[in-house]
C-alpha positions as CSV (number, residue, x, y, z in Angstrom):
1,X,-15.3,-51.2,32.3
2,X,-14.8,-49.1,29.3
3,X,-16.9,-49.8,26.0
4,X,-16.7,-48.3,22.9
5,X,-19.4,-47.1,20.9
6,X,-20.0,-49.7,17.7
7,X,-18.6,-48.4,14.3
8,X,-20.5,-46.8,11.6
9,X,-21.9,-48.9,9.0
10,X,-20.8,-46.8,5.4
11,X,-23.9,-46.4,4.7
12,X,-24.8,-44.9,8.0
13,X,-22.3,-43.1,7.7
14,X,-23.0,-41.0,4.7
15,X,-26.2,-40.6,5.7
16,X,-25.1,-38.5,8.5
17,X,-22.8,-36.4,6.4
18,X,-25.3,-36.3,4.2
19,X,-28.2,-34.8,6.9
20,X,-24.6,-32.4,8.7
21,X,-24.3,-30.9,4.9
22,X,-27.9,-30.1,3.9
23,X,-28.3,-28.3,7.4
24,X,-25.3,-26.6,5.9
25,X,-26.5,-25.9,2.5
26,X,-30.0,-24.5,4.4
27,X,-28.0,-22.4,6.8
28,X,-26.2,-20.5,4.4
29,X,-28.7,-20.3,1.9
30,X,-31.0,-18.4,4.4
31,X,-28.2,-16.1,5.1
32,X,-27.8,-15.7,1.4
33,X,-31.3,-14.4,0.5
34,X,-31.1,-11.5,3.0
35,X,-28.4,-10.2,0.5
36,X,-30.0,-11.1,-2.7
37,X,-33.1,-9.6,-1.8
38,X,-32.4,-6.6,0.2
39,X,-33.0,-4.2,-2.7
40,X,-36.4,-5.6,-2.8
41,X,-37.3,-5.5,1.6
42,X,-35.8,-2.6,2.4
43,X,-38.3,-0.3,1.5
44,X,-40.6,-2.3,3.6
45,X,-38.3,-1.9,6.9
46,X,-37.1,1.6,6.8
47,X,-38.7,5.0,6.5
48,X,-39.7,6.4,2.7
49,X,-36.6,8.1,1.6
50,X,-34.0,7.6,-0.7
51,X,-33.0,4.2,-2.1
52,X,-29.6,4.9,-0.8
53,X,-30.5,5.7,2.6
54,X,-32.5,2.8,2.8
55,X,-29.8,0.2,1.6
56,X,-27.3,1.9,3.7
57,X,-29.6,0.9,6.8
58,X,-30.1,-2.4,5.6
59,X,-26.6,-3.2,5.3
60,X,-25.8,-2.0,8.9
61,X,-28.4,-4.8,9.7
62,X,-26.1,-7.0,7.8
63,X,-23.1,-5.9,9.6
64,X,-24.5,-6.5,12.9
65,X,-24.9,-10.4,11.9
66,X,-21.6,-10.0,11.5
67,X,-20.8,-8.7,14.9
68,X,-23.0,-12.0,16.5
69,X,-21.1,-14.3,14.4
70,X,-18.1,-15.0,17.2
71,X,-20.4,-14.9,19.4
72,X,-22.6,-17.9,18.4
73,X,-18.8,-19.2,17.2
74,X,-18.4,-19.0,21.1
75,X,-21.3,-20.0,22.5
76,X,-22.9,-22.5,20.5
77,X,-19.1,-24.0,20.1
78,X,-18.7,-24.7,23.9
79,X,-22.0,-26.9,23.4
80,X,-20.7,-28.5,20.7
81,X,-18.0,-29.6,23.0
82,X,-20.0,-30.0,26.1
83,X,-23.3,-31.3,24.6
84,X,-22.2,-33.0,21.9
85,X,-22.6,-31.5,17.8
86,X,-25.1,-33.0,17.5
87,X,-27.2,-30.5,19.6
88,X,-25.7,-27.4,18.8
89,X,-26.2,-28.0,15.3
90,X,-29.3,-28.7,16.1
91,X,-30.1,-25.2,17.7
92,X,-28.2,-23.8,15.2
93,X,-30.6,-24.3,12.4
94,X,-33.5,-23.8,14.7
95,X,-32.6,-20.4,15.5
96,X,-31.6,-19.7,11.6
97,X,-35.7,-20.8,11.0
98,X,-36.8,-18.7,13.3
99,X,-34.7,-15.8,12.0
100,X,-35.8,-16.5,8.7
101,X,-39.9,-16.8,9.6
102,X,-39.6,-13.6,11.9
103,X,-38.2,-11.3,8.5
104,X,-41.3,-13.0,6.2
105,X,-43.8,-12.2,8.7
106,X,-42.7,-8.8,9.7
107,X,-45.3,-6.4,8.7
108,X,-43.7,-2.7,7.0
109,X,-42.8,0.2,8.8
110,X,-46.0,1.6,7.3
111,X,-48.3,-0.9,9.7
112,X,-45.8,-1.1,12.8
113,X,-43.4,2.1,13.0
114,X,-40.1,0.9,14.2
115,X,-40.8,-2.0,15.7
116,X,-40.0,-3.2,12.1
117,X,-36.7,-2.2,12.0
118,X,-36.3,-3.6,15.3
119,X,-37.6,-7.3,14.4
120,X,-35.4,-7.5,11.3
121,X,-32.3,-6.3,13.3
122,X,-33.2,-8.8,16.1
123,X,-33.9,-12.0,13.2
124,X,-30.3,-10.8,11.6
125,X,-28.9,-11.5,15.3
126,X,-30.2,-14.5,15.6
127,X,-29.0,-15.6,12.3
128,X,-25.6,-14.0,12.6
129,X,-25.1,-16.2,16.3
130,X,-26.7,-19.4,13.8
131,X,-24.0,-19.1,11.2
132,X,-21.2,-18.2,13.6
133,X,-21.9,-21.6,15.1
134,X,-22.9,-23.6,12.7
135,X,-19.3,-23.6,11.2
136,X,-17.6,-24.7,14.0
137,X,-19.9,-27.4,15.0
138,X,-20.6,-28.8,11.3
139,X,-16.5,-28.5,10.4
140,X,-16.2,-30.4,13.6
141,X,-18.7,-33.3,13.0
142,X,-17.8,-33.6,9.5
143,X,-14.4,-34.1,10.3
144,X,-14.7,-36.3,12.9
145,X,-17.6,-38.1,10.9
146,X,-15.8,-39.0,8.0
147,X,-14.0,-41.8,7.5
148,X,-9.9,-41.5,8.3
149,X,-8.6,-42.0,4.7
150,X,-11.2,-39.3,3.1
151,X,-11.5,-36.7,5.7
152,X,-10.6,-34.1,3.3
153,X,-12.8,-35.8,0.4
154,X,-15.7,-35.6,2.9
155,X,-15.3,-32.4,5.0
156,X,-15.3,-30.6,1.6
157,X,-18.9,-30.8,0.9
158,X,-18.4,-28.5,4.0
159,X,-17.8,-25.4,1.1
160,X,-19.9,-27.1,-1.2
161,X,-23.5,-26.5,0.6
162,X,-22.1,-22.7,1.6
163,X,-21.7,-22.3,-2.4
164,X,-24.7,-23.7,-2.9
165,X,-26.5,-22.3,-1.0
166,X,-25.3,-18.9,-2.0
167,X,-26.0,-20.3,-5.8
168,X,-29.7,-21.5,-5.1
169,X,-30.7,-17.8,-3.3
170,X,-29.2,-16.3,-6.6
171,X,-31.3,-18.7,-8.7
172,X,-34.5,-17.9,-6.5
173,X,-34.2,-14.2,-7.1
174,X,-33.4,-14.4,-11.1
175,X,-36.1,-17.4,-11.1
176,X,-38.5,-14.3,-9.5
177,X,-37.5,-11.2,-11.6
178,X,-37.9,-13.1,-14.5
179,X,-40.4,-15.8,-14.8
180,X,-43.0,-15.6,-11.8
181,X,-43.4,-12.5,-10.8
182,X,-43.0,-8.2,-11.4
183,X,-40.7,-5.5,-10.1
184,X,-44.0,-4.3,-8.3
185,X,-45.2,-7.9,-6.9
186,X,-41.5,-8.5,-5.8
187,X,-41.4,-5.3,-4.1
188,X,-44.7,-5.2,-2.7
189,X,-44.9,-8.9,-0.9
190,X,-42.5,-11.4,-2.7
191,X,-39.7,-10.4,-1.3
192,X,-41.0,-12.7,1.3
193,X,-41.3,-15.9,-0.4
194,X,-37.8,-16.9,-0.1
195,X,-37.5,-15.9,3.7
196,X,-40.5,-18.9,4.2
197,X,-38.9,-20.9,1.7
198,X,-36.0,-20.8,3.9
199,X,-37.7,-21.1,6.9
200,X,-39.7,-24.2,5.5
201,X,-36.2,-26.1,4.4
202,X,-34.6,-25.4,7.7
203,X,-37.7,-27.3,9.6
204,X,-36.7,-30.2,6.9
205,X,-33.3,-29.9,8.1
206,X,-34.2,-30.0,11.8
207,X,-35.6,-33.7,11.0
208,X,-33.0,-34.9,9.3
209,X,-30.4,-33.3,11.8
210,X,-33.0,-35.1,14.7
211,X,-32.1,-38.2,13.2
212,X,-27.9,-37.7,13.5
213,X,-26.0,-39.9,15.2
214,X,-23.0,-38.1,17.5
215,X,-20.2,-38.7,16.6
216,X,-17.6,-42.1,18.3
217,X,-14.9,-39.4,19.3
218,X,-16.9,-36.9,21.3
219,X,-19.2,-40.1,22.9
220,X,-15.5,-41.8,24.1
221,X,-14.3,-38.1,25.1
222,X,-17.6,-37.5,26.8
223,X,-17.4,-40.9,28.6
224,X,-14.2,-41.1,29.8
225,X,-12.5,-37.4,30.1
226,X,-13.8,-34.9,32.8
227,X,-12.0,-32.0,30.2
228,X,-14.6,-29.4,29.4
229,X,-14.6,-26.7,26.8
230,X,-14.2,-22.8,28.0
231,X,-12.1,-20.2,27.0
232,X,-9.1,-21.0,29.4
233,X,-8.8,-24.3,28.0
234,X,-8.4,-23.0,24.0
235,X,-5.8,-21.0,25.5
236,X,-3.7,-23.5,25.9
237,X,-3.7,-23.7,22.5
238,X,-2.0,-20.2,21.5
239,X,-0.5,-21.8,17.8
240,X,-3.2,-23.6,16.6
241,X,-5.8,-20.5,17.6
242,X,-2.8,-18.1,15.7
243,X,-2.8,-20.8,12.6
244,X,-6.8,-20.8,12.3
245,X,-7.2,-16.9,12.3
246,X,-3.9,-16.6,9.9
247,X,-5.2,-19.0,7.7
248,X,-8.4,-17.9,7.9
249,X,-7.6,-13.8,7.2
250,X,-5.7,-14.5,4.0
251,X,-8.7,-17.7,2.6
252,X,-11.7,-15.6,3.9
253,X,-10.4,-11.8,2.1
254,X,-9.8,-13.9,-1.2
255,X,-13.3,-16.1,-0.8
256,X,-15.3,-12.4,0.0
257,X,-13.3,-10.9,-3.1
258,X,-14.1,-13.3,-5.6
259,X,-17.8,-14.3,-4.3
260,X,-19.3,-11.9,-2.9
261,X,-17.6,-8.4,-4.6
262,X,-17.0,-10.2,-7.6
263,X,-20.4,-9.3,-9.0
264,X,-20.4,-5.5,-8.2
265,X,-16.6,-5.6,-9.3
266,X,-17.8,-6.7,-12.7
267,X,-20.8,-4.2,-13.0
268,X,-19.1,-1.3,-11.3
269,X,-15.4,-1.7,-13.0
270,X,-15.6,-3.7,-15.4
271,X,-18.5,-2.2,-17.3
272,X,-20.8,-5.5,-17.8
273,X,-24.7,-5.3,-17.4
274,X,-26.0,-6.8,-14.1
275,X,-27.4,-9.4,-15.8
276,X,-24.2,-10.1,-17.2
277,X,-22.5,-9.8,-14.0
278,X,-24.6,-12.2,-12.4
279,X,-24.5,-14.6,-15.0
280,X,-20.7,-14.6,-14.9
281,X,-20.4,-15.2,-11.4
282,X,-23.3,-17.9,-11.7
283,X,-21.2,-20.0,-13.8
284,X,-18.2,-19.4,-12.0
285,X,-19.3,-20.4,-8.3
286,X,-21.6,-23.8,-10.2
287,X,-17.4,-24.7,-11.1
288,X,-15.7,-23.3,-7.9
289,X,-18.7,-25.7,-5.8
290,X,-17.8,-29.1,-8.4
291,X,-14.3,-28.3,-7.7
292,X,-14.3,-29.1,-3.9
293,X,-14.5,-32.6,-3.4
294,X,-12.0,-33.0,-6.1
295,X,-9.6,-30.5,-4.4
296,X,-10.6,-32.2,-0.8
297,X,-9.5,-35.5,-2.5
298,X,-6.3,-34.4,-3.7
299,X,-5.7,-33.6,-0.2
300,X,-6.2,-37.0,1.2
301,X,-3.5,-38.2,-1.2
302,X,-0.8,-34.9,-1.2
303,X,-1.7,-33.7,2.6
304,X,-3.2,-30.2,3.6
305,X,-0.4,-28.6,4.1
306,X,0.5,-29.0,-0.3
307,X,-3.1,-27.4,-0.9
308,X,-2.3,-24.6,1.5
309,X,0.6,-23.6,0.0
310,X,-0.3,-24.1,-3.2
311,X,-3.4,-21.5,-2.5
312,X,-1.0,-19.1,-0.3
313,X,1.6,-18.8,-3.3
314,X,-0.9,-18.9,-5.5
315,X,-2.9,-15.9,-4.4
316,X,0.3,-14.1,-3.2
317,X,1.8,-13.9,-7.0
318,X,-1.8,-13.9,-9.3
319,X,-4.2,-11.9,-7.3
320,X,-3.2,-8.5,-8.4
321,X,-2.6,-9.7,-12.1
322,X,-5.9,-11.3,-12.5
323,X,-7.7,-8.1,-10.8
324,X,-5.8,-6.1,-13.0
325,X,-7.3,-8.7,-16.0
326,X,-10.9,-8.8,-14.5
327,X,-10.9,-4.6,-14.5
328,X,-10.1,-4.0,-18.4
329,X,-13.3,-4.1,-20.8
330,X,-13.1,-7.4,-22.6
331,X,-15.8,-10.9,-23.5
332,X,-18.0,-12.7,-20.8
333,X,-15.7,-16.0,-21.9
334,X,-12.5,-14.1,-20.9
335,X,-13.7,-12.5,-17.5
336,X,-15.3,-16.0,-17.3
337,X,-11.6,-17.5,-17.5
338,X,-10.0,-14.9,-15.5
339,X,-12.9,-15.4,-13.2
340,X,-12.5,-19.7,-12.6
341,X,-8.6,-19.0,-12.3
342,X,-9.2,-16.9,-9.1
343,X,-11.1,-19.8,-7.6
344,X,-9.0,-22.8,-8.5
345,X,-6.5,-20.8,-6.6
346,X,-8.7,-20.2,-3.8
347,X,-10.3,-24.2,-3.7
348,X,-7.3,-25.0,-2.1
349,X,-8.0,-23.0,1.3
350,X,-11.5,-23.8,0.4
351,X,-11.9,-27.5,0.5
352,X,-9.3,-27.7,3.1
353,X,-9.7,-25.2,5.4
354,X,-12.6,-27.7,7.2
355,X,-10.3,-30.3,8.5
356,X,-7.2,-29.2,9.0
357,X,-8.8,-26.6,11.5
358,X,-10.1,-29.5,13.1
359,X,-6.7,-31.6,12.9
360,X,-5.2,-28.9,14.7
361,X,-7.1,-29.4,18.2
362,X,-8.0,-32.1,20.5
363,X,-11.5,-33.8,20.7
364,X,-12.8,-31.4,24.2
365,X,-12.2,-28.6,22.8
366,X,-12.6,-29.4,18.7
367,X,-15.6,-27.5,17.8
368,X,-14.7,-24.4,20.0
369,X,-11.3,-24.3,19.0
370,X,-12.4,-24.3,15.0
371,X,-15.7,-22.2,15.6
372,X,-14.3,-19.0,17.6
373,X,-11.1,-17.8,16.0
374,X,-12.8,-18.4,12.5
375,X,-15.7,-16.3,13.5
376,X,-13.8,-13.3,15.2
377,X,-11.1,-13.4,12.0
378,X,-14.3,-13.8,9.0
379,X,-15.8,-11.0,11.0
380,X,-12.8,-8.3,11.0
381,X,-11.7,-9.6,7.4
382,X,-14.9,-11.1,5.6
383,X,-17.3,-8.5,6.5
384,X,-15.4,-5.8,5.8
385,X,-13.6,-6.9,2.5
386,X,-16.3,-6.0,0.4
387,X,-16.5,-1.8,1.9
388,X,-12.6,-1.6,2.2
389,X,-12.7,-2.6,-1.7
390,X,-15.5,0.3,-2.7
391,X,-14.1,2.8,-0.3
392,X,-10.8,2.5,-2.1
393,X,-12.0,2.3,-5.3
394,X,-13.9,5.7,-4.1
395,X,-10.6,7.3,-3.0
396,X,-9.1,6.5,-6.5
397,X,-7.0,3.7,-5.6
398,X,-8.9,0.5,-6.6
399,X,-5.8,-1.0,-7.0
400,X,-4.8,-1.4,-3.4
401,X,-7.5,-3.5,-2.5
402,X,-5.7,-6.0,-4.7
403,X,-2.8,-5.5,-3.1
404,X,-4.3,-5.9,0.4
405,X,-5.8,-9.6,-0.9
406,X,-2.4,-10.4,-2.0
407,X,-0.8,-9.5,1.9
408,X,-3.3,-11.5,3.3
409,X,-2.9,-14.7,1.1
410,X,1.1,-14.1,1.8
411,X,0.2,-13.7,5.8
412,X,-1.3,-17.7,5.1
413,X,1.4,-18.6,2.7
414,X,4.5,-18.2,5.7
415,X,1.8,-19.5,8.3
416,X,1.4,-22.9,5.7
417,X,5.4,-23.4,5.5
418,X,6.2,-23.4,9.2
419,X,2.9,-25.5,10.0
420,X,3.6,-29.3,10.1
421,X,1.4,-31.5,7.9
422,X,-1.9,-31.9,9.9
423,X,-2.9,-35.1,7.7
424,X,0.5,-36.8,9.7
425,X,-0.2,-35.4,13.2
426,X,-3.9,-35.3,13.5
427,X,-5.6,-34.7,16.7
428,X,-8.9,-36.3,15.3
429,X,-6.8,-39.5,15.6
């Protein structure tokens, strides 16, 4: 006889979305501090030579969490489906803890030779396969979590804890330059403090994520359906796997542009301080992260497909006129402007992008579905956004780059006009 699992109390179930976001939030604020703080670790890692040389290794490391990302979207996806989210998120944050405890206590190259190198490329690894699952699994529970009326409202906090988390590692460092401690002691041994600050919150988050329930549509699917989740199954889903990367190639270029290159683009363009520049784009993301829920609301009410065209045409027409604005010399309240425009058009792939990835495929094969194409197309387009931008602006042609942003967002905007409204046709249903 089938039984179905008892329904949610609301206050149960906000305490589950609350424990799925702060894993989240502690996830991608331990893959934030590896690029806040690299300036001050590298030294540490790599042989004495030039700053250059040393950074330039450093961010090869980076890359390579890059590479592991579709892997653990892979991987740790399956288990989502097969498992249940519950335990790959779970795993996920373990293995982003022990990433982050392995890089804080890593001695130097000095004391170890290249086994430090080494240890820091394998802790990137680990935390490249941790985030490349973690999005998958926590879009998936989120989603499936909420309750049907606010899934957008609720899968937002989705971007809010990856902003944040980005925001709190940026606070960390400027709360250690200035206040606690000096250039030397930073250099010299507190470059480590936010790696066991991280590794210290994602033990917290282990709890908290120990203490989950799984969600009522992968218990039902788990209890009555012998479907499991591998890679000739999400086959069968050709359109829905070609409308998450598409979507996901023109939101993740314009996310990557105006997060994370926004800063240099201010110092090294724009001509503001790096103080200034980091002040700036403080201010900006605190809006861009309020701005979510509100956006993921909307979409409850107006449906995901309105917010996805409204980003696609949004960034297709006013990318290259606001990069163009953001380049000239002008006031930190004007690039602050030109700066919140950018994101208001980019909050609608933003606080979307979570659930109607997840509308788009059925329960067995939810969290794969989401996690895989996402990681593969943030890999080729999110990790490289940032390098394509400087090696353009090295060639003389800064201005292409904005042009490329612009024919990605267009590559989502026809993608969002011939999809149907997922809000109407939801799988999660």
């Amino acid at each position: 006889m089938n039984q179905q699992t008892p329904p949610l109390t609301h206050k149960k179930r906000l305490l589950n979305i609350f424990s799925g976001s702060v894993g989240n939030l502690v996830e991608y604020f331990d893959w934030a501090i590896y690029a806040a703080f690299a300036l001050y670790f590298a030294p540490a890692f790599f042989p004495e030579g030039d700053q250059t040389a040393q950074l330039l290794n450093n961010a090869a490391v980076f890359a390579v969490g890059f590479i592991f990302r579709p892997l653990g979207g892979w991987l740790l996806g399956s288990m989502a489906d097969r498992k249940g989210r519950k335990s790959a998120l779970l795993l996920s944050v373990s293995l982003m803890c022990l990433g982050s405890l392995i890089i804080a206590c890593t001695p130097g190259y000095a004391i170890i030779g290249g086994w430090a190198p080494a240890l820091l490329l394998f802790a990137r690894m680990l935390q490249g396969f941790s985030i490349g699952g973690e999005y998958g699994s926590s879009a998936t529970y989120l989603s499936e979590m909420a309750h049907h009326k606010r899934r957008g409202y609720y899968s937002s906090f989705q971007y809010v804890t990856i902003v944040l988390g980005q925001l709190l590692a940026l606070v960390l460092l400027m709360v250690l330059q200035k206040w606690l401690l000096t250039s030397a002691e930073l250099h010299q041994w507190g470059w480590r403090i936010p790696f066991i600050i991280g590794g210290l919150l994602a033990v917290i988050a282990m709890a908290l994520r120990g203490n989950m329930a799984e969600t009522t549509a992968f218990v039902e699917q788990h209890t009555f359906s012998s479907r499991n989740a591998h890679l000739r199954e999400l086959l069968k889903y050709p359109k829905e796997l070609l409308t998450v990367v598409a979507l996901t190639a023109g939101g993740t270029v314009s996310y990557y542009t105006f997060t994370v290159y926004m800063q240099k683009f201010l110092v090294n363009t724009t001509g503001f301080s790096k103080d200034d520049a980091t002040t700036i784009s403080a201010i900006a993301l605190l809006v861009f992260m309020v701005i979510q829920p509100l956006y993921g609301l909307l979409s409850d009410f107006v449906g995901r497909r309105f917010m996805l065209i409204a980003f696609g045409a949004g960034a297709t027409l006013f990318t290259v006129p606001i990069l163009t604005q953001l380049s000239q010399p002008q006031s930190m309240a004007s690039a602050l402007v030109w700066y919140i425009c950018a994101l208001l058009i980019i909050s609608g792939y933003s606080s979307v992008n979570a659930i109607v990835k997840a509308e788009l495929f059925p329960v067995h094969i939810r969290a794969l579905g989401v996690g895989l194409p996402y990681a593969l197309t943030v890999a080729l387009f999110g990790g490289t956004a940032e390098y394509l931008a400087l090696w353009l602006k090295s060639t003389g042609h800064p201005e292409w780059f904005a042009y490329y942003v612009s024919g990605c967002a267009a590559l989502a905007l026809v993608v969002s006009l011939g999809m149907k409204e997922t809000k109407e046709v939801s799988r999660l249903d």
